[in-house]
N, C-alpha and C positions, 0 to 999 in steps of 0.2 A: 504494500500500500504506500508506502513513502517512497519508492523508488515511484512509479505511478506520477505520485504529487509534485516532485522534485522534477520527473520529465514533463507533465503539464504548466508547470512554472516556469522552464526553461522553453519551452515553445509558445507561449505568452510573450516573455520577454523578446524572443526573436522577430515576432512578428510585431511586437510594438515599434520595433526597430524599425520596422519596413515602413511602417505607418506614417511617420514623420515629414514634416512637411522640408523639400529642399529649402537649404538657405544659401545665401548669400553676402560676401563681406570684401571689404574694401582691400582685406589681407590675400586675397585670391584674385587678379584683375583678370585672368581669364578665367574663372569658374563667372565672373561678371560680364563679361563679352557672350559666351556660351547666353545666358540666361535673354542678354538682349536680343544675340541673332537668333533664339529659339524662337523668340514672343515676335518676330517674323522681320526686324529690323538690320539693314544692313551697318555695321558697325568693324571699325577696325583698334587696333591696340596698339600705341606706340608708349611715346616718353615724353614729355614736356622738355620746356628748359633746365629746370634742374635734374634733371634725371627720374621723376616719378613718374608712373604709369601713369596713362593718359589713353583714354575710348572716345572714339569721334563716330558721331550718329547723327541723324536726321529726324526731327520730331516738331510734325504742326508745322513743316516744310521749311524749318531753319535751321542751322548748323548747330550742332550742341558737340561741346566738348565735357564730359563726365572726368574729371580733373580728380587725384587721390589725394588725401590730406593724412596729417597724422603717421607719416612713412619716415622708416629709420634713415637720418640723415646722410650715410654713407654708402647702406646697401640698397634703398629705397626696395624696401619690404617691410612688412608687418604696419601696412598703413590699416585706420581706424575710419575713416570714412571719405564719402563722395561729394563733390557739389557740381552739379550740372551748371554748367555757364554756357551764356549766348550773347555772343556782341552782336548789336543793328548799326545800320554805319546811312545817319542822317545824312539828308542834304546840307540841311540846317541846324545848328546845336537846339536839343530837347530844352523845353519849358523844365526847371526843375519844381515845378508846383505838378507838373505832369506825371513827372516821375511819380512823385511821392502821390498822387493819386493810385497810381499805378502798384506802389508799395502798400497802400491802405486796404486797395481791392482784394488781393489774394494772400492769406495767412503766411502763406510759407515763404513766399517768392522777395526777394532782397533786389535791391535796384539802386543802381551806380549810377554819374554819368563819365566819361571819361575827360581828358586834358578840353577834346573838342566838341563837345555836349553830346557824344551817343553816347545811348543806355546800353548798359548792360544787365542783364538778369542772372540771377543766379539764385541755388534751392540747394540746401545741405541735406544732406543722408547721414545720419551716425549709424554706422554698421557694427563694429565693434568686430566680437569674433562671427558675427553670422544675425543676418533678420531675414525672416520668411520671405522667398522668393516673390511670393506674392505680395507682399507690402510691398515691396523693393518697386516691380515693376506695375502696380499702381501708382507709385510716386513718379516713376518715369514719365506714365499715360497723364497723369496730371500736369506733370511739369507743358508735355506738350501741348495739349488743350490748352493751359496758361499761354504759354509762347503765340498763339493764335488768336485769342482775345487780345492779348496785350500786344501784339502787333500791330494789331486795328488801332490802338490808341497810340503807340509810339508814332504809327503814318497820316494818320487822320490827317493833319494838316500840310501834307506835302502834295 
């Protein structure tokens, strides 16, 4: 009988194994490229300027760079999270009462302008050792549908 209980508990636990939902972290940049080209997006994997991983993708038909933070200064691994950024490149420099409209409308989204008044947008990820796949690329789907309304208003007046 305990031999029984012991293999019923053992195959419990195996399959709870199985159960689990994939994650994703900022420590893996292509376990995070996989996840994006899966979810149907063409995406590739290089290096920034300082040497940190870097994923460049297309979302809401604008250039997005998925940029790694929190990565060992020397090896540039064991980074802790992500921020999607996307520069727009005005005709004219952005209203900054626009921006910060802009900044008030969506929770998460952070809004720059740069030396020549384009915005830039950017959304942090803290990933840590792993967040559910699905959080992960909800946050993506969102960022993009942001990128798309807030487009409308960075151009509105051009």
């Amino acid at each position: 009988m305990m031999k029984r209980l012991i293999l019923v508990g053992a195959a419990a636990l195996s399959c709870a194994g199985g159960a689990q939902a994939q994650t994703v972290t900022a420590q893996n940049p292509q376990g995070m490229l996989n996840a994006i080209t899966a979810a149907g997006y063409e995406a590739t994997l290089s290096t920034d300027s300082a040497g940190d991983p870097m994923i460049d993708t297309e979302l809401g038909g604008y250039r997005v760079n998925v940029l790694f933070y929190g990565c060992d200064e020397t090896s540039h691994t064991g980074c802790d999270s992500v921020q999607l950024s996307t520069g727009f490149d005005r005709k004219t420099p952005m209203d900054p009462a626009r921006a910060l409209h802009i900044a008030r409308e969506w929770r998460f989204l952070a809004v720059s302008l740069d030396d020549e008044g384009d915005p830039y947008l950017r959304w942090d990820i803290m990933t840590g050792s792993g967040i559910p796949q699905s959080v992960f690329m909800t946050a993506l789907r969102r960022y993009g549908e942001t990128l798309g309304d807030a487009g409308e208003i960075i151009f509105e007046d051009e």
